[in-house]
C-alpha positions as a printed NumPy array, in Angstrom:
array([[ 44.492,  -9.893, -14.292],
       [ 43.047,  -6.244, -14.754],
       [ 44.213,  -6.474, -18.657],
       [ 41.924,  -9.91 , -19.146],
       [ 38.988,  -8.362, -17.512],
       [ 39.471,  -5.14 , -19.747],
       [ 39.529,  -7.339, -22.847],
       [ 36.788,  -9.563, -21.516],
       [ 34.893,  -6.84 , -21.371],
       [ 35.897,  -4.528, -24.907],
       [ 35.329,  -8.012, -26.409],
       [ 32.308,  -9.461, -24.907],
       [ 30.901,  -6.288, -24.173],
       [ 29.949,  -6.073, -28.418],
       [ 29.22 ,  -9.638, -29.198],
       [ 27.148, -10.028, -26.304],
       [ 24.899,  -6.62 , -28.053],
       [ 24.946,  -8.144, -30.943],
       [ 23.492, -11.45 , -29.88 ],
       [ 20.664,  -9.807, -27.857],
       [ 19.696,  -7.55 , -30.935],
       [ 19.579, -10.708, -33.272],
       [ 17.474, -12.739, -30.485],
       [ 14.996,  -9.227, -30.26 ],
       [ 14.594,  -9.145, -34.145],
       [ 14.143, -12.643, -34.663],
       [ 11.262, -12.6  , -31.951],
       [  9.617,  -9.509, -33.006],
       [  9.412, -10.359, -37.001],
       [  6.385, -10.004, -38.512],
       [  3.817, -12.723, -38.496],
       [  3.179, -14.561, -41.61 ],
       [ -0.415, -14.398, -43.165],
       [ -1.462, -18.155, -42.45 ],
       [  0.15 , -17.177, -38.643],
       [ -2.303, -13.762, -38.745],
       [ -5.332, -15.874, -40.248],
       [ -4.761, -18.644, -37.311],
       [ -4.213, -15.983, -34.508],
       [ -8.101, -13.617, -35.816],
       [ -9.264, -17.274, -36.108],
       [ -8.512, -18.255, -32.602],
       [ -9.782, -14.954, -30.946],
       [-12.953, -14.609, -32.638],
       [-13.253, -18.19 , -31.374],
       [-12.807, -16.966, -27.776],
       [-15.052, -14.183, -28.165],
       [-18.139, -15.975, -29.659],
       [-18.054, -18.856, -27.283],
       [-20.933, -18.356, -24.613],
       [-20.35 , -19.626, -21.212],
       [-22.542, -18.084, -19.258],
       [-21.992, -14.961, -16.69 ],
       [-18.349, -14.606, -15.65 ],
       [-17.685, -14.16 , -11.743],
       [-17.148, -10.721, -12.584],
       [-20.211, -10.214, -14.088],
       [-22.198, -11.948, -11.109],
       [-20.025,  -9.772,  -8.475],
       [-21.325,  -6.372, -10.616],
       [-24.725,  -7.497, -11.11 ],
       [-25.501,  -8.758,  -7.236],
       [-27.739,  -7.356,  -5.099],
       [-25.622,  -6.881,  -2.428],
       [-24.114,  -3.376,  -2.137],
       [-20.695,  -4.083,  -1.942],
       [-19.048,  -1.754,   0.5  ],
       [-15.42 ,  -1.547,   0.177],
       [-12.601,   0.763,   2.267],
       [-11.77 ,   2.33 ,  -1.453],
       [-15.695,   2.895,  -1.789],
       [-16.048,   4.408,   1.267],
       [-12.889,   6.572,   0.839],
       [-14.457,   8.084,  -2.854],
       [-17.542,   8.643,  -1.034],
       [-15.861,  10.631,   1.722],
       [-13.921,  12.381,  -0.974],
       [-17.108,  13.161,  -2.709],
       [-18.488,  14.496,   0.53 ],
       [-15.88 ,  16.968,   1.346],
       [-15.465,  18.066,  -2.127],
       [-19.187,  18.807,  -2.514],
       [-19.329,  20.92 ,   0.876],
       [-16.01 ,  22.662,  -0.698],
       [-17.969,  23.263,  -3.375],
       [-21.298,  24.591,  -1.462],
       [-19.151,  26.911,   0.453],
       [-17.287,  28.471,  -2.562],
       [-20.778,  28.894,  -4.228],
       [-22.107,  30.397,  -1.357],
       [-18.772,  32.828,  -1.48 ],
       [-19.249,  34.037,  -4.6  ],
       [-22.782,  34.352,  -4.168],
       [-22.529,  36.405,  -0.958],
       [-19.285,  38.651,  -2.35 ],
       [-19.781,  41.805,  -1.24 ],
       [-21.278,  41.657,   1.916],
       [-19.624,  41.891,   5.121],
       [-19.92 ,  39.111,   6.683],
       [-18.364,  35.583,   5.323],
       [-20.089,  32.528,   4.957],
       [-19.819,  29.582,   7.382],
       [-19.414,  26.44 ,   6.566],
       [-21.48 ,  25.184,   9.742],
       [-24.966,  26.252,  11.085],
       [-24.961,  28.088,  13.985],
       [-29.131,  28.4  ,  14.223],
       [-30.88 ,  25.407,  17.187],
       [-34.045,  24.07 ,  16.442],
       [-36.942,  23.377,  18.155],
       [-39.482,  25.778,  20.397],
       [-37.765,  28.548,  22.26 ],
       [-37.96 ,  28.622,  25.39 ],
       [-41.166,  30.041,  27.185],
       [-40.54 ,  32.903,  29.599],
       [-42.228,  32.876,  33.168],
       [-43.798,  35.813,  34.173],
       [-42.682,  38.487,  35.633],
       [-38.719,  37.781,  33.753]])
């Protein structure tokens, strides 16, 4: 049983190569000139015909902001890679000194508060 399989397969293994070669080449041969011609012919065809604005087109052109979870994930990306940015500038900027930058604001706004007297 074991010696049919082996010669199934020392057999088989080469015709069956050769027959998927010959099927590749004969698909990928080179087009003929009237088959070149017809193929230019038919896609300049496609390209000149006008039918209006495609979906895609409407979609990019709407006035609707469209707000999508990959949109709002660049964005965030954007944000924390242009406060990266900020606080490397303000790094280099501030080298020397002693103290290092922070990348929050520690200052409160608004009036300060008004002492009574006698404190």
């Amino acid at each position: 049983m074991t010696e049919i399989l082996w010669l199934l397969i020392v057999i088989g293994g080469p015709i069956l190569i050769a027959v998927l070669l010959a099927y590749a080449m004969l698909n990928r041969r080179k087009r003929s000139t009237g088959e070149a011609a017809a193929q230019r012919s038919a896609t300049r065809q496609l390209y000149e015909e006008k039918e209006g604005p495609s979906p895609l087109d409407k979609a990019v052109k709407s006035d609707e902001p469209r707000e999508t979870p990959a949109t709002r994930s660049f964005r965030a990306e954007q944000a924390r890679a242009d406060a990266e940015e900020e606080l490397e500038e303000g790094l280099e900027d501030t080298f020397p000194a002693s103290d290092p930058v922070s990348a929050t604001s520690t200052t409160t706004t608004g009036a300060p508060k008004q002492r009574r007297n006698g404190q």
